[in-house]
MARKOL-518690 format. One line per 2 residues: for each residue x, y, z of N, C-alpha, C, O. Coordinates in steps of 0.05 Angstrom, whole numbers, plus 5000, padded with zeros to 4 digits. Last residue first. Layout:
# residues N
X/Y/Z/X/Y/Z/X/Y/Z/X/Y/Z  ...
# end
This chain:
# residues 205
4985/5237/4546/4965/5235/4532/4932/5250/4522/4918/5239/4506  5019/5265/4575/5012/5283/4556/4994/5277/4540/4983/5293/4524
5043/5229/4621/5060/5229/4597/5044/5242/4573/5052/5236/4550  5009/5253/4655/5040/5264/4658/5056/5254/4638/5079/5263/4634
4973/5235/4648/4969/5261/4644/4996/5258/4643/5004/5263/4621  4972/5188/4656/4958/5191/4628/4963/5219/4621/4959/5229/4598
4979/5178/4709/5008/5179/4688/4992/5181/4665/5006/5172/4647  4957/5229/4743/4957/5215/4725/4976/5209/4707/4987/5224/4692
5002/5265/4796/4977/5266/4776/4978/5240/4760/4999/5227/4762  5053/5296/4822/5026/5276/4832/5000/5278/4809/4981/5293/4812
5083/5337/4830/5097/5299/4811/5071/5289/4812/5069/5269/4798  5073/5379/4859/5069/5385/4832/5075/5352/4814/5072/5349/4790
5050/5380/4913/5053/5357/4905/5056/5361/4873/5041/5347/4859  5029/5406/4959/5048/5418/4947/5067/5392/4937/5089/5385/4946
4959/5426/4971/4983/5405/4972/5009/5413/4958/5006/5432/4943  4906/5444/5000/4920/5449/4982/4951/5429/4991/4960/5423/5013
4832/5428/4991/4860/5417/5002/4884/5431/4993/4883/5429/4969  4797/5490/4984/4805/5467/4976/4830/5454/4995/4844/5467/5010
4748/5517/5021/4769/5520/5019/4773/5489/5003/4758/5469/5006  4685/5550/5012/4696/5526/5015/4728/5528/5012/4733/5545/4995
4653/5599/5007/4680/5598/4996/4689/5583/5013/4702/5593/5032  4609/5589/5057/4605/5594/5033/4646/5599/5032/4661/5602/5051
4602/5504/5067/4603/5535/5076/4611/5551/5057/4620/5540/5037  4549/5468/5053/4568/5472/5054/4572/5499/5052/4556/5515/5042
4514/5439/5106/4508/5454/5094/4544/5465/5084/4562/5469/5100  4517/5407/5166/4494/5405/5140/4488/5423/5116/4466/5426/5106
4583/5370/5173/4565/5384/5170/4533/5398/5156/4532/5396/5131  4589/5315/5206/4587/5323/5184/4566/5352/5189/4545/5356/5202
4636/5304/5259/4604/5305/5250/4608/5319/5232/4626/5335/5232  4694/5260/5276/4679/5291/5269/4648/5287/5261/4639/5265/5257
4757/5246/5278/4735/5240/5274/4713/5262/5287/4718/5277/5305  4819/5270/5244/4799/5269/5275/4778/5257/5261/4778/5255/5236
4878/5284/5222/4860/5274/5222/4843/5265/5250/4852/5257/5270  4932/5320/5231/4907/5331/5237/4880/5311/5232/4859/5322/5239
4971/5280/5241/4984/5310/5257/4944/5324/5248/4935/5338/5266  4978/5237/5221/4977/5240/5247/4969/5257/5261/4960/5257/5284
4960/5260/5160/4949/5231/5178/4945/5245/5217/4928/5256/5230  5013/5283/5149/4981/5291/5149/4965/5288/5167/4957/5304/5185
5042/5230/5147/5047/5250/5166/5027/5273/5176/5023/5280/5199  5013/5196/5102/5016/5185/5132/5022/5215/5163/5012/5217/5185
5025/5236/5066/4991/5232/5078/4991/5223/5101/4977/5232/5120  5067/5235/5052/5063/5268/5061/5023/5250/5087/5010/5253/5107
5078/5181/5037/5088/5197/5065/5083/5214/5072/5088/5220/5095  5038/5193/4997/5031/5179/5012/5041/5176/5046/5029/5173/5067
5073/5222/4956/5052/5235/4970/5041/5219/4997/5034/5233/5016  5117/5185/4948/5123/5210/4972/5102/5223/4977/5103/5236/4998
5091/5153/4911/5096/5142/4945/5104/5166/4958/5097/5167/4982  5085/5189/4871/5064/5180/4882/5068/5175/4913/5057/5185/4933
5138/5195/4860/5123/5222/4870/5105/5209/4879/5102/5215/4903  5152/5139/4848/5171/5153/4865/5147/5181/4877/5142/5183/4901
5126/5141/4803/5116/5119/4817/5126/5134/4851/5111/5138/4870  5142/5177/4768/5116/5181/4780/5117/5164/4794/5101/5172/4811
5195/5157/4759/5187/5175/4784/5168/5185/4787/5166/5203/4804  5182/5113/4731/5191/5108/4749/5191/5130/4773/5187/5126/4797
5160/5136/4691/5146/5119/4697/5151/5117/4721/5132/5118/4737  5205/5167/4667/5182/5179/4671/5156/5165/4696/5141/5176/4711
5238/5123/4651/5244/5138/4671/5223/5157/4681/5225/5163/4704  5193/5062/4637/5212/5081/4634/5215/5098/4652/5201/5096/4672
5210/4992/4653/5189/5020/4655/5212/5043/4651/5235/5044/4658  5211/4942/4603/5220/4958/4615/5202/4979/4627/5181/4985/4615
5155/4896/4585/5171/4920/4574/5183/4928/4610/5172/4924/4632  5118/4856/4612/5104/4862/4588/5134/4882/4576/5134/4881/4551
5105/4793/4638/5124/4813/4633/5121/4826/4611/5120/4813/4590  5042/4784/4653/5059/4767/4643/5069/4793/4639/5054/4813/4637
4991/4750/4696/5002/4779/4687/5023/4763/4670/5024/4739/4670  4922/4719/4668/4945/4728/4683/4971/4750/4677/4972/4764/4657
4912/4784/4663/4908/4761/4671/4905/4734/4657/4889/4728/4639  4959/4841/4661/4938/4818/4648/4940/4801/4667/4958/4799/4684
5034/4862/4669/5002/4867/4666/4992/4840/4663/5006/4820/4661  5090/4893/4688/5072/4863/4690/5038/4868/4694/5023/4875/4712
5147/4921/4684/5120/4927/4680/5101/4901/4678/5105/4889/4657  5205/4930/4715/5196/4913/4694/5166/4929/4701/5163/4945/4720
5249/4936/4762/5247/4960/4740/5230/4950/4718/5236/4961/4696  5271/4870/4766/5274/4892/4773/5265/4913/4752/5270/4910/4728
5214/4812/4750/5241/4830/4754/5244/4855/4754/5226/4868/4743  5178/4777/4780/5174/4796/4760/5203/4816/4764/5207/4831/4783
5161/4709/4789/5179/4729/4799/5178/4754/4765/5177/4749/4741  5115/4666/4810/5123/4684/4793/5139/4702/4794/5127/4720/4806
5086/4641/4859/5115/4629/4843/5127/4651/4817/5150/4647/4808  5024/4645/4836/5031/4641/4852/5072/4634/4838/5080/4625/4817
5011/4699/4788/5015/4674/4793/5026/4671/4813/5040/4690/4819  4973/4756/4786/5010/4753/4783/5003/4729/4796/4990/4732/4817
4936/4796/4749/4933/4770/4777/4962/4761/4762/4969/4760/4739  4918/4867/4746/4930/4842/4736/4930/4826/4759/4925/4834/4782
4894/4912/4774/4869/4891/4755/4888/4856/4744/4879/4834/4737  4944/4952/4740/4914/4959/4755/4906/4924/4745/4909/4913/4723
5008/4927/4741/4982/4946/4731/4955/4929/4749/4950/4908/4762  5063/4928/4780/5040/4912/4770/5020/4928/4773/5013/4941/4792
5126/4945/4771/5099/4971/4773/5077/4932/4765/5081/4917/4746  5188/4949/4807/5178/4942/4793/5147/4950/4795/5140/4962/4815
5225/4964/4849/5218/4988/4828/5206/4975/4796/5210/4984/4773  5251/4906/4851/5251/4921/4860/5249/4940/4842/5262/4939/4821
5197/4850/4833/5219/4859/4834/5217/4885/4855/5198/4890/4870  5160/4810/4868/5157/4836/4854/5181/4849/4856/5188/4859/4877
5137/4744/4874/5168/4761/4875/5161/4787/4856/5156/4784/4832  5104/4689/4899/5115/4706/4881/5128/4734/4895/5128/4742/4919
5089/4659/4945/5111/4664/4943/5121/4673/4918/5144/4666/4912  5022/4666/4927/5041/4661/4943/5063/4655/4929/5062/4647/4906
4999/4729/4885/4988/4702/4901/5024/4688/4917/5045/4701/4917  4967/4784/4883/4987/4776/4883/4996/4755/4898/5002/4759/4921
4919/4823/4856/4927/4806/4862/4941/4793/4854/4940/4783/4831  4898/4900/4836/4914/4865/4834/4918/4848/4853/4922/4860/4874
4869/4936/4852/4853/4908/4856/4866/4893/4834/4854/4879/4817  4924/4975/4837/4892/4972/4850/4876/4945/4842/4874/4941/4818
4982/4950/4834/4961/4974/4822/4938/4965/4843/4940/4949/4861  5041/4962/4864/5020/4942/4863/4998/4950/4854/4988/4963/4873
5106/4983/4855/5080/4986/4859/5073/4967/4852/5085/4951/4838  5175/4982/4892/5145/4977/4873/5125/4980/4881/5118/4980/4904
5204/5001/4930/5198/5023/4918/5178/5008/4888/5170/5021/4869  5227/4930/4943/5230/4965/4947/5223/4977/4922/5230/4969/4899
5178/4881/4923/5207/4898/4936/5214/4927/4938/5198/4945/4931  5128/4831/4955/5135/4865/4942/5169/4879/4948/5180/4884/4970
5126/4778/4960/5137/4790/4970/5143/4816/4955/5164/4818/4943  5067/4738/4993/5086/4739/4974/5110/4758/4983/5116/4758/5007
5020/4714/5017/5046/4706/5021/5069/4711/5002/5085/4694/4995  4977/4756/4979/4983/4739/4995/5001/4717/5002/4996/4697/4989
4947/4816/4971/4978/4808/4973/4968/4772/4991/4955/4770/5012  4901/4853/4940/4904/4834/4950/4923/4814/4950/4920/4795/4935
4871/4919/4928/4889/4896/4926/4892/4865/4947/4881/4863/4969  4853/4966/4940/4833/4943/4941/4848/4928/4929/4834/4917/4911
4896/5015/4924/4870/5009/4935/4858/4988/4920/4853/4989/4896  4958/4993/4921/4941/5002/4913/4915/4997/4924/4911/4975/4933
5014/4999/4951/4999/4972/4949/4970/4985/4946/4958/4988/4967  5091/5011/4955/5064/5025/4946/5039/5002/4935/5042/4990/4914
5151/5007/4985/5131/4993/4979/5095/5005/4969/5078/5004/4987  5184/5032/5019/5169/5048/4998/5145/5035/4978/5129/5046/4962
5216/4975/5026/5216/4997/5043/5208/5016/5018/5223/5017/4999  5173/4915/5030/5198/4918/5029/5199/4958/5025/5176/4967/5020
5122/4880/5051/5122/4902/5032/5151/4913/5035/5147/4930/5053  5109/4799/5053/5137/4821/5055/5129/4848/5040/5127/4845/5016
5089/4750/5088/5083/4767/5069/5099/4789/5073/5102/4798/5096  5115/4687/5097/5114/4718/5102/5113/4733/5078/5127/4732/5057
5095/4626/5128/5094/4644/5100/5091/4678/5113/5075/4689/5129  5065/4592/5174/5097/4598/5161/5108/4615/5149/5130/4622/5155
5007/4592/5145/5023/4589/5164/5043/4584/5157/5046/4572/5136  4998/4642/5083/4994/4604/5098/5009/4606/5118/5027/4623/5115
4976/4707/5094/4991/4683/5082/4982/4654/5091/4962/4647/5103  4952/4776/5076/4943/4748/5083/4968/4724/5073/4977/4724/5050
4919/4837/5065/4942/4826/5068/4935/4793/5079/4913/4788/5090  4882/4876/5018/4874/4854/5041/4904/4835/5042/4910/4820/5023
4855/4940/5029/4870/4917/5011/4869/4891/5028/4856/4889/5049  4826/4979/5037/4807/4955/5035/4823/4933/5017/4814/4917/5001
4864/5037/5020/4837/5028/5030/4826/5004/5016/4819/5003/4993  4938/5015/5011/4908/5032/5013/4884/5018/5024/4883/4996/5034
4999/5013/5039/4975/4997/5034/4949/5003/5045/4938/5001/5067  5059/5032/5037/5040/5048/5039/5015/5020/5026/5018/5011/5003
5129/5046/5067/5106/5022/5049/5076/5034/5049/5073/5049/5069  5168/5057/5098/5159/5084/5084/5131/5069/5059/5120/5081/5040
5196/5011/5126/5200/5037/5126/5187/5053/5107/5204/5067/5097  5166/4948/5117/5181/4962/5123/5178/4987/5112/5162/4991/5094
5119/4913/5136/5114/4930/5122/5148/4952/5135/5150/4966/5156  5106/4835/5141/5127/4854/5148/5119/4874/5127/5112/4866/5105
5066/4783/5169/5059/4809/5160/5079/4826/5167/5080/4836/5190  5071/4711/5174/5079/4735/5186/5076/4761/5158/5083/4757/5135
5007/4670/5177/5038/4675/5163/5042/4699/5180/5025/4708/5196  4958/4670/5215/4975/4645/5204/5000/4660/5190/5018/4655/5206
4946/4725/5233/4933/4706/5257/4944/4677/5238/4937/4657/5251  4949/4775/5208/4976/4764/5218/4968/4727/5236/4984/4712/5247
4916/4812/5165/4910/4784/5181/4934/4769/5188/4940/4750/5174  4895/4867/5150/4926/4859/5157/4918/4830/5176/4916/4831/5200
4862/4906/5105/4848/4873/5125/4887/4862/5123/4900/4854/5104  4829/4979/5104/4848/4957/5094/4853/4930/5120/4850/4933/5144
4795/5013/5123/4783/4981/5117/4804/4965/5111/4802/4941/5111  4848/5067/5106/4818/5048/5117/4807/5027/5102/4807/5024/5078
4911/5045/5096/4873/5060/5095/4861/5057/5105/4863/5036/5118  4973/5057/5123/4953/5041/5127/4922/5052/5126/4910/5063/5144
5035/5076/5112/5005/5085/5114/4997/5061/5105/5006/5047/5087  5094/5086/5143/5082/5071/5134/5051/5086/5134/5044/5102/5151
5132/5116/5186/5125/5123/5153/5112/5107/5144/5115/5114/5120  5172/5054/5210/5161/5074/5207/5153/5098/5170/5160/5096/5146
5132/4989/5196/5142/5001/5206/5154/5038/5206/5134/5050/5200  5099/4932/5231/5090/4965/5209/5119/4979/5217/5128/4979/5240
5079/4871/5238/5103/4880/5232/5099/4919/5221/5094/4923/5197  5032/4821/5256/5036/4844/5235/5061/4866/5248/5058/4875/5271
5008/4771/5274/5033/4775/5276/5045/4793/5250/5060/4785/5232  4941/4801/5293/4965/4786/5311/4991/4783/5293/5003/4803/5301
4910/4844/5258/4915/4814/5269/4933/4802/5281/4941/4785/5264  4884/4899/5244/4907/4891/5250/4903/4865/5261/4886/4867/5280
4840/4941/5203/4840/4911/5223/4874/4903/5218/4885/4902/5197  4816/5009/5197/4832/4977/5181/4840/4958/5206/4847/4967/5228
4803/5044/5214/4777/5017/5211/4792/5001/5196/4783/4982/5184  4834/5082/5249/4821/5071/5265/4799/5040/5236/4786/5022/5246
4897/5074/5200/4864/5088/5204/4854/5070/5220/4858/5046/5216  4956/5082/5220/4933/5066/5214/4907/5074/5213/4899/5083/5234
5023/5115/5205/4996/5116/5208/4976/5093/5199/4976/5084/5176  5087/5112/5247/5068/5104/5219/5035/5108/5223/5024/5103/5245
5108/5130/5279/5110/5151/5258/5097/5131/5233/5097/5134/5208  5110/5085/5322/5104/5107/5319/5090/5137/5304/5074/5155/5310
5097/5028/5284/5118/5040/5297/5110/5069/5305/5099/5079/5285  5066/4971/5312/5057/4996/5297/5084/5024/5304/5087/5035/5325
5051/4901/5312/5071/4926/5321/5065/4943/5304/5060/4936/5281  5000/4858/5340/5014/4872/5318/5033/4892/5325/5030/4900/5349
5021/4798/5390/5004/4830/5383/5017/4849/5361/5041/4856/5362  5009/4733/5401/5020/4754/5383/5006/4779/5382/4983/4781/5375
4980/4693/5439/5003/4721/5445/5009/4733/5432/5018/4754/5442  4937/4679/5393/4966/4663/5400/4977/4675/5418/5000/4666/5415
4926/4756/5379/4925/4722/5373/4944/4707/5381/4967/4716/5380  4908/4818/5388/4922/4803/5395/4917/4764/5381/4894/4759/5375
4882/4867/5345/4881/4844/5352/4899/4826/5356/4910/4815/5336  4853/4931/5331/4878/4913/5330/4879/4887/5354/4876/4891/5378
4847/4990/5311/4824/4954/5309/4845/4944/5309/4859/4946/5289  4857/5052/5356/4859/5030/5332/4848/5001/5342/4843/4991/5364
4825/5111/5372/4827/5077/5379/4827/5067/5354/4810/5069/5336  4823/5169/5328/4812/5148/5349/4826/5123/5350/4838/5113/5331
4876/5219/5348/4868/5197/5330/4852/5177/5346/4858/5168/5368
# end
């Protein structure tokens, strides 16, 4: 794996636990916390250099999200934690096994329950607490229904693909030259992820 972007501040140097993966182009900042099983995308922006940055056990924050608090203020992904591509967390606190959809934003010291789902695109108020197992859309977001059980273990299959990816991650990603010509009977990725698809698909729409 190439050299990770990671940046001392103050004396503070980010911690990366072993068994978690960072892509060499996401930026680590001084008082960032990872811990194991964790995936980190590329470009994603972990700025520990004013509040503290905790990603416990198995949290996963995609490509080009952008972590950030006020001095003092800890930003919390709590353990399975799932933080959608191009999001944006700041001093708040995600709880176990919720999701954060893709370019929501999630402002200070609000509260994502546990195995709670914020949809794609919603902006969750600073101070807002969204309770356990709930669904929170719009802008702003507002409690919209229970999630159902269907709901809940796609959310569940999703984050286990993301551990399969972190582990992926370690064990064969390289940096490489592209090739000029694609070869003949291309091989596909193959995965052994039958929970993993569109909840549009998986509830049959």
């Amino acid at each position: 794996m190439s050299e990770l972007t990671v940046y001392a501040i103050d004396g503070l140097t980010p911690v990366v636990h072993p068994d978690a993966y960072v892509h060499p182009s996401a930026v680590l900042i001084g008082d960032v916390i990872i811990g194991a099983r964790c995936y980190i995308g590329p470009c994603a922006c972990l700025r520990g250099d004013f509040g503290r940055l905790i990603l416990h056990d198995g949290a996963n924050v995609q490509d080009t999200c952008v972590l950030h608090g006020f001095p003092g203020a800890d930003t919390v992904i709590e353990e399975d934690g799932h933080i959608g591509h191009g999001a944006v967390l700041h001093g708040c606190r995600i709880g176990r096994n919720a999701l954060v959809g893709m370019n929501a934003v999630v402002m200070d010291e609000a509260v994502v329950g546990e195995s709670a789902i914020v949809a794609a695109s919603a902006f969750v108020k600073a101070g807002m607490e969204i309770p356990p197992g709930m669904l929170a859309a719009g802008v702003p977001a507002k409690v919209v229904r229970p999630l159902s059980e269907l709901e809940r273990q796609w959310k569940r299959d999703g984050t286990a693909c993301y551990h399969d990816l972190a582990r992926r991650s370690l064990a064969s990603l390289t940096a490489t030259t592209p090739l000029r010509e694609m070869e003949a009977n291309r091989p596909r990725i193959q995965l052994d992820l039958p929970g993993v698809a569109p909840l549009k698909v998986k509830k049959g729409e």
